[in-house]
C-alpha positions, -999 to 999 in steps of 0.1 A, spaced: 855 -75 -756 879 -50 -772 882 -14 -758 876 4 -795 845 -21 -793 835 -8 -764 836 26 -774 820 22 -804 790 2 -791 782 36 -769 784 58 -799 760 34 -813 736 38 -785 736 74 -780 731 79 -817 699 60 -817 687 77 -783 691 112 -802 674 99 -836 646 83 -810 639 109 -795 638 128 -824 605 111 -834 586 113 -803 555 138 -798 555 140 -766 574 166 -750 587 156 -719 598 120 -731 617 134 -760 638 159 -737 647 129 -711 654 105 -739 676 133 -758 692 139 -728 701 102 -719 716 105 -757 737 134 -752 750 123 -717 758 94 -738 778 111 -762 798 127 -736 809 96 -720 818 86 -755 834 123 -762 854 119 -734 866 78 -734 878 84 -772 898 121 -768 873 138 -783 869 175 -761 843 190 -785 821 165 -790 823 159 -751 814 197 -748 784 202 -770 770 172 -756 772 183 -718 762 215 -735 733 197 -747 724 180 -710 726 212 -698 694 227 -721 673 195 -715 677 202 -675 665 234 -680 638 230 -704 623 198 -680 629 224 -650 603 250 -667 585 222 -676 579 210 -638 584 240 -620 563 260 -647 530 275 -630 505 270 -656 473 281 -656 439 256 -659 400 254 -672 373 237 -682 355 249 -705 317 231 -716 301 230 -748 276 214 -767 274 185 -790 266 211 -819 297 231 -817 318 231 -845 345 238 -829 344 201 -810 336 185 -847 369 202 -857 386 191 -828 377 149 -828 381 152 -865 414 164 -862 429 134 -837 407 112 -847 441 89 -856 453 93 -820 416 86 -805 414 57 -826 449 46 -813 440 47 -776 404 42 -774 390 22 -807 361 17 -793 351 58 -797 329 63 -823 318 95 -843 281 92 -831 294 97 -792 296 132 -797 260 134 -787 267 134 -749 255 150 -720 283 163 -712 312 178 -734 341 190 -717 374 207 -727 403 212 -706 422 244 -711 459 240 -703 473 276 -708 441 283 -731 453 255 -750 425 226 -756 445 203 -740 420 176 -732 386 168 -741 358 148 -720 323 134 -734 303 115 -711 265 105 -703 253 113 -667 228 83 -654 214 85 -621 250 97 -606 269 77 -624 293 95 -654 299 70 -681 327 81 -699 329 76 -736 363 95 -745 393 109 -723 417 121 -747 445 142 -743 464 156 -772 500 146 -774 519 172 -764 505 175 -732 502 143 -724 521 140 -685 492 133 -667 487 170 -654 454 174 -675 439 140 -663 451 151 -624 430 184 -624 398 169 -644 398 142 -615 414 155 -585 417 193 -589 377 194 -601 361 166 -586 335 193 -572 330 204 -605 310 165 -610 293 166 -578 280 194 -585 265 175 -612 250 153 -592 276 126 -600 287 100 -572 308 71 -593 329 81 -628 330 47 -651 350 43 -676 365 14 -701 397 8 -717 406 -15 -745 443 -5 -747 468 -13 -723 481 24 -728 449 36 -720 439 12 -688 477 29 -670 466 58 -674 435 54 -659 449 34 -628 474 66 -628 441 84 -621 434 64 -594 402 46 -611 396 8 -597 398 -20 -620 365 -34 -619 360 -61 -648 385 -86 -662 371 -99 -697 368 -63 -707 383 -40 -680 364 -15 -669 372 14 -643 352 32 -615 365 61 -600 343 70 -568 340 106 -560 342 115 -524 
């Protein structure tokens, strides 16, 4: 293969990391992929002569490193926050994602708003997350775990589990179940540290200590 080719064929592939991760929601992802682009472009900057485009590239690595150092290193503050079925606010809220809910978990359903229990999870007093689950003889049955996209690194669903598992005992819950009819959906609750309990249709328990 030709050196120009070469060259070229890493242009090509940094250009469609940058325009990639131009379209992504989620924060985190976008910066790494962006950064992968621009140190990318750098290589390529320098193998063709190019001093400028080398420069604003590592210029470019630089601000990513920083931004996902904030991002990790940031101390951010935590909530939940309970409501009931009849707030408007949590209408407004389902309403508003119901795209991304329907994405992740079809099987959600506008009628399973009427739960026992209806949590949000503040993430800087943002509504990060939301929670609606029945409570049956200490078991919580979840019937959504949704995280809007931005925040979506796994921090929300690590303080609703690990960080606040008192908060469901104190409820009198022993066992969390949950489903998933997604694949997207059934890693992130195996990130959570549920157990995989069914295979037709897999379902999740998450046993509280």
């Amino acid at each position: 293969m030709e050196t120009q080719l070469i060259y070229e064929l890493i242009g090509y592939a940094a250009s469609i990391l940058v325009a990639i991760s131009l379209m992504m929601s989620k924060i985190v992802r976008l910066r790494i992929v962006n950064m992968i682009g621009a140190a990318a472009f750098t290589l390529y900057g320098i193998l063709i002569g190019s001093i400028p485009v080398a420069a604003v590239n590592t210029f470019i690595v630089g601000v990513n490193i920083w931004y996902l150092a904030r991002i990790y290193g940031a101390e951010e503050f935590f909530k939940l926050m309970r409501m009931t079925p009849e707030a408007e606010y949590l209408q407004l809220f389902v309403d508003h994602y119901a795209d991304e809910i329907a994405k992740y978990q079809p099987e959600f359903t506008p009628e399973d708003i009427r739960s026992d229990l209806c949590l949000f999870v503040l993430r800087d007093l943002v509504p990060a997350g939301l929670l609606l689950a029945d409570i049956d003889n200490g078991n919580l049955k979840v019937k959504l775990d949704f995280v809007i996209p931005t925040y979506r690194d796994f921090k929300v669903g690590r303080f609703l589990f690990d960080d606040r598992a008192d908060y469901f005992r104190r409820l009198g819950v022993k066992e969390i179940r949950a489903s998933a009819r997604t694949p997207a959906h059934s890693r992130y609750l195996e990130r959570m540290g549920f157990e995989r309990t069914g295979e037709a249709e897999p379902r999740y328990r998450l046993t509280l200590p």
